[in-house]
PLY file of the C-alpha trace (Angstrom):
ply
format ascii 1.0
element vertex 246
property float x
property float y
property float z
element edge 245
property int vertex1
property int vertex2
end_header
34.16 26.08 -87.08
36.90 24.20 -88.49
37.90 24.50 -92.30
35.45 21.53 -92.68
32.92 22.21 -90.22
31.73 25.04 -91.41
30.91 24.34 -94.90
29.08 20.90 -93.75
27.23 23.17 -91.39
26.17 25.86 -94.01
25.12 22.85 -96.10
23.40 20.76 -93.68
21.51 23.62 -91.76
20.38 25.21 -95.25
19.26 22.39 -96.74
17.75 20.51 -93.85
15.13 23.26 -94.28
13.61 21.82 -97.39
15.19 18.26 -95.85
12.43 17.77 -93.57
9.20 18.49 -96.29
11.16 15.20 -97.73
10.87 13.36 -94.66
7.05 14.41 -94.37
6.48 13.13 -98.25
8.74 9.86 -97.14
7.12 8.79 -94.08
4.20 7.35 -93.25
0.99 9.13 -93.39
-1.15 10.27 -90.22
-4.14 8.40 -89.10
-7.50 9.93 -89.68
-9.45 10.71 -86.72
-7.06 10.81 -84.23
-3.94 12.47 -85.42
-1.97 9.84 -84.62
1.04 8.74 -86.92
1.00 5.33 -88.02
4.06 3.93 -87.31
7.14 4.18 -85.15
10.80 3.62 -85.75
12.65 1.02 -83.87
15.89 2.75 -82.87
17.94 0.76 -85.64
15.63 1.76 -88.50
15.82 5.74 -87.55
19.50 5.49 -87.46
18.99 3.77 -90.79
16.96 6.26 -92.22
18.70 9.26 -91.03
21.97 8.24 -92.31
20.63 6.74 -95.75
18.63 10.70 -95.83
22.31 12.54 -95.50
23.86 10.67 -97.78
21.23 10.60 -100.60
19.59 13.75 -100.37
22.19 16.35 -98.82
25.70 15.22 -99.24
25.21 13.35 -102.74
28.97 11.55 -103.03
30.90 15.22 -101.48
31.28 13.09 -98.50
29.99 10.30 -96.29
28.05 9.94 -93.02
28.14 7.23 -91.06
26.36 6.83 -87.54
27.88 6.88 -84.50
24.52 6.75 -82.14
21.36 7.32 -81.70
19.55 7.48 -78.65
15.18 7.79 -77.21
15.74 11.94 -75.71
12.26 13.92 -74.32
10.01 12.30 -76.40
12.53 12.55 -80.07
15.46 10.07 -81.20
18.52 11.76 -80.57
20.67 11.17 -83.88
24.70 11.70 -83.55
27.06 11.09 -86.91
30.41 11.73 -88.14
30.93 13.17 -91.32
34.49 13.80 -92.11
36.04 13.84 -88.54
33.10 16.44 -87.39
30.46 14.70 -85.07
26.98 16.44 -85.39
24.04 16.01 -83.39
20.59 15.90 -84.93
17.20 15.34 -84.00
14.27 13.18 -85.44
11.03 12.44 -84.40
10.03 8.95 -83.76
7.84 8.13 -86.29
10.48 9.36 -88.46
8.39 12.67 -90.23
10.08 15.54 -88.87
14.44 15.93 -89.16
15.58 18.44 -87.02
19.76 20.11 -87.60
19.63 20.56 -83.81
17.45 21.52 -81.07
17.16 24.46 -78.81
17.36 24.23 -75.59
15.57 27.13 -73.31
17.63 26.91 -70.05
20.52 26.96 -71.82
19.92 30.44 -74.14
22.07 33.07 -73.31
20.42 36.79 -72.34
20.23 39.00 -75.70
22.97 41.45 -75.96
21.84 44.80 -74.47
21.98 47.38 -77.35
21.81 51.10 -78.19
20.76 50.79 -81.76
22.08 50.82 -84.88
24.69 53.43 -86.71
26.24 53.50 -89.98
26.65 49.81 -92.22
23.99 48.79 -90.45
25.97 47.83 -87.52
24.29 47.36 -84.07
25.39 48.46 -81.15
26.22 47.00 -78.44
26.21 48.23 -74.47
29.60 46.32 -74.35
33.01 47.52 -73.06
35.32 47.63 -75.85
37.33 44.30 -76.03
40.62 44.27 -76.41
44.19 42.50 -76.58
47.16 44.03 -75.65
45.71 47.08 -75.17
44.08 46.95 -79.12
40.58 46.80 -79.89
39.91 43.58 -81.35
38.35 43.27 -84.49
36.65 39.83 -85.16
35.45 38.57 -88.78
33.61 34.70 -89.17
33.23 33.37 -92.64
34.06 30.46 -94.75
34.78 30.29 -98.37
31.81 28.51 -98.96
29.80 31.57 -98.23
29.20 33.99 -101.13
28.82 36.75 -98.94
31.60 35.95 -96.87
33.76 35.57 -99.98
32.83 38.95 -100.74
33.27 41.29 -97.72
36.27 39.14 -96.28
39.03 40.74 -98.55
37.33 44.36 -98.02
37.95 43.34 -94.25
41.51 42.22 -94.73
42.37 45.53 -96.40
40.65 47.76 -94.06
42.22 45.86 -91.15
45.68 46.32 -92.79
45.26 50.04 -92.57
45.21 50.00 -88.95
48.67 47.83 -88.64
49.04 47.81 -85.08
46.27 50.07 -83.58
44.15 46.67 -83.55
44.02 42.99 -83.58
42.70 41.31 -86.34
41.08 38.11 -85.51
40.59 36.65 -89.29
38.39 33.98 -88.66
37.99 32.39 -92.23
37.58 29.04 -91.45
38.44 28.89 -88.25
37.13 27.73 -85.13
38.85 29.97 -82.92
36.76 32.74 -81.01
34.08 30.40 -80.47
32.94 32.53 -77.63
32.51 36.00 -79.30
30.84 34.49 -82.38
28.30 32.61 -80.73
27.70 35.68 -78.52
27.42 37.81 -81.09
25.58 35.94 -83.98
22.60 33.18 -84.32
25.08 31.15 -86.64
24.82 33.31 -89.62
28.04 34.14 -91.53
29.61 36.69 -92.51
29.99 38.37 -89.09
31.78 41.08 -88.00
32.39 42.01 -84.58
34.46 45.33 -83.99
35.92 45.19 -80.82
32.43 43.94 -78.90
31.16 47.37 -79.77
29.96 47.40 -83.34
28.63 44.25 -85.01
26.75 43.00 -87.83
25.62 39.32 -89.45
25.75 39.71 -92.98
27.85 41.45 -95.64
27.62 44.97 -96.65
26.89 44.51 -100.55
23.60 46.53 -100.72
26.37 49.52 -99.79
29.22 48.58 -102.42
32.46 47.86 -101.52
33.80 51.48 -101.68
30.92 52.41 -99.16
31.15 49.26 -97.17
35.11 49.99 -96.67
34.44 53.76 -95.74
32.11 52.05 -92.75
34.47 49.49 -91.84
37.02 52.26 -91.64
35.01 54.86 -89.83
33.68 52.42 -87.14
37.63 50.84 -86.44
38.50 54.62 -85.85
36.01 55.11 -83.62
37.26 52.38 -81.45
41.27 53.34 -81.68
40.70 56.82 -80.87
41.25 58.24 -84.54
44.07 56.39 -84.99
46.13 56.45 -87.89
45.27 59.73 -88.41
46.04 60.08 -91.49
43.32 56.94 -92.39
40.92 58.50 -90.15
41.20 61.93 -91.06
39.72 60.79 -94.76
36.69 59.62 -93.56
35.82 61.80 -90.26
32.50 63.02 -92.25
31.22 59.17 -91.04
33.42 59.55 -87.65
31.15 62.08 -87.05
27.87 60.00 -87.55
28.66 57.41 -85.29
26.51 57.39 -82.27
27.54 55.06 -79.15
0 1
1 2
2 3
3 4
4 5
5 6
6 7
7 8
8 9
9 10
10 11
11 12
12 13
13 14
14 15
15 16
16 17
17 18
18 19
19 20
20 21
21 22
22 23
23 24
24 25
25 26
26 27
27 28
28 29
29 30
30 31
31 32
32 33
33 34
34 35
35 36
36 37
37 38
38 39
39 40
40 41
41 42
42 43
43 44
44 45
45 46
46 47
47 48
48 49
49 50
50 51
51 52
52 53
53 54
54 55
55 56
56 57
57 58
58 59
59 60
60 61
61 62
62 63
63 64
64 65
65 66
66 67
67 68
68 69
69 70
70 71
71 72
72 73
73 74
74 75
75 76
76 77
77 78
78 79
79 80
80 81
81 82
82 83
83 84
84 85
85 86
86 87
87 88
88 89
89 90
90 91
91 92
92 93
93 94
94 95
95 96
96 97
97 98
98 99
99 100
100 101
101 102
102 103
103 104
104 105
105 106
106 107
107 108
108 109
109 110
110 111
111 112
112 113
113 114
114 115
115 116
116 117
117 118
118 119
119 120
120 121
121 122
122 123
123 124
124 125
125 126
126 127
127 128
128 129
129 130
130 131
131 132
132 133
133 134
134 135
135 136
136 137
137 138
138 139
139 140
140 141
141 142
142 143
143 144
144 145
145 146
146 147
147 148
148 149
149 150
150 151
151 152
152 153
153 154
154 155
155 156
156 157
157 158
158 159
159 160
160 161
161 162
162 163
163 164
164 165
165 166
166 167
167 168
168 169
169 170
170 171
171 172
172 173
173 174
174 175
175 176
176 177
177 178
178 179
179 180
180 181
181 182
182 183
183 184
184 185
185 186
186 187
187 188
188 189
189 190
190 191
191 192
192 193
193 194
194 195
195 196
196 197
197 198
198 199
199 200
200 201
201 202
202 203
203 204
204 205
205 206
206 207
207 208
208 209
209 210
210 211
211 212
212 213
213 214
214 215
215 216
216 217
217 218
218 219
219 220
220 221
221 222
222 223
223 224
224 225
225 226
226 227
227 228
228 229
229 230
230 231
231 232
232 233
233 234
234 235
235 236
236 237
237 238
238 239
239 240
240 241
241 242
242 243
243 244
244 245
């Protein structure tokens, strides 16, 4: 999650969606009868197709992809470029109908996080021992400036984090492709997430609250980890302190 990767991510993922109805109306049609498509790609014209697709329909001049290989994988063509440094892997299917932004792979998903439920802010929670780092719950936030949402909670974040001084360690992940671990742990992909320290966490921002609520949660949930601690921060908002289940 680099300062590039993430926007070419958000854009490539999200519109890849709609990205592959293109490649249905651009490809050739099935065969009556049989179900059979009509035509397969040789391994040059995929690559062809795939990159002339980015570039055309998704990126539109913002930047360029260029192939770096592509490759016959379980049945699909196995598609990797390199769009401004990052290298992405992609998947399309051979008779070039169906673009896939990556593919899962079932051995390799990791077991869902074990949770208790969910508690104020619409945070879940998680069985997890507190993280921390020198002794301070860690408090993680993933966004990018691309992200509406994220552009929205991240300064409520910054300013509730700033309360706590050094009862925690913020991990300000704006951009950033540090933390790879927790976030992947954590969250599908989605941004904005929050993860207070491995306890408390939530994709998505917390506009449906307002910021004034949102920053009350934020608050209440970082006291809950730090003991009450400052007091005088947590003191204001023990009403929501009190609330928290875990």
């Amino acid at each position: 999650m680099s300062k590039n990767y993430i926007p070419l991510v958000i854009l490539i993922a999200g519109i890849l969606i709609a990205g592959v109805a293109i490649f249905v109306n651009q490809s050739g049609k099935l065969d009556s009868g049989n179900g059979d498509y009509s035509q397969v790609l040789s391994v040059e014209e995929a690559g062809e197709k795939v990159i002339d697709f980015i570039n055309n329909n998704i990126l539109k001049g913002r930047a360029t992809a260029s192939l770096v290989e592509i490759l016959e994988e379980n049945g699909l063509y196995k598609v990797k470029f390199n769009i401004e440094g990052q290298e992405i892997e992609s998947y399309l299917t051979r008779d070039g109908q169906l673009f896939f932004p990556e593919a899962i792979k079932l051995d390799e998903i990791q077991e869902p996080i074990s949770e208790k439920g969910f508690t104020i802010g619409d945070f879940s929670i998680s069985n997890d021992e507190i993280c921390k780092e020198n002794g301070k719950p860690i408090v993680y936030f993933f966004g990018s400036e691309s992200c509406p949402y994220c552009t929205w909670e991240h300064p409520i974040v910054e300013e509730v984090a700033g309360k706590f001084g050094s009862e925690i360690s913020f991990h300000n992940n704006m951009d950033s492709d540090a933390d790879k671990d927790i976030f992947s742990k954590y969250s599908a992909g989605g941004i904005p997430t929050l993860v207070l320290g491995c306890k408390y966490y939530r994709v998505g921002a917390g506009q449906q609250a307002g910021e004034e609520a949102e920053a009350k949660n934020l608050t209440a949930l970082t006291c809950k980890l730090t003991g009450n601690k400052p007091e005088g921060v947590c003191n204001e908002v023990k009403d929501l302190i009190d609330q928290i289940t875990d």
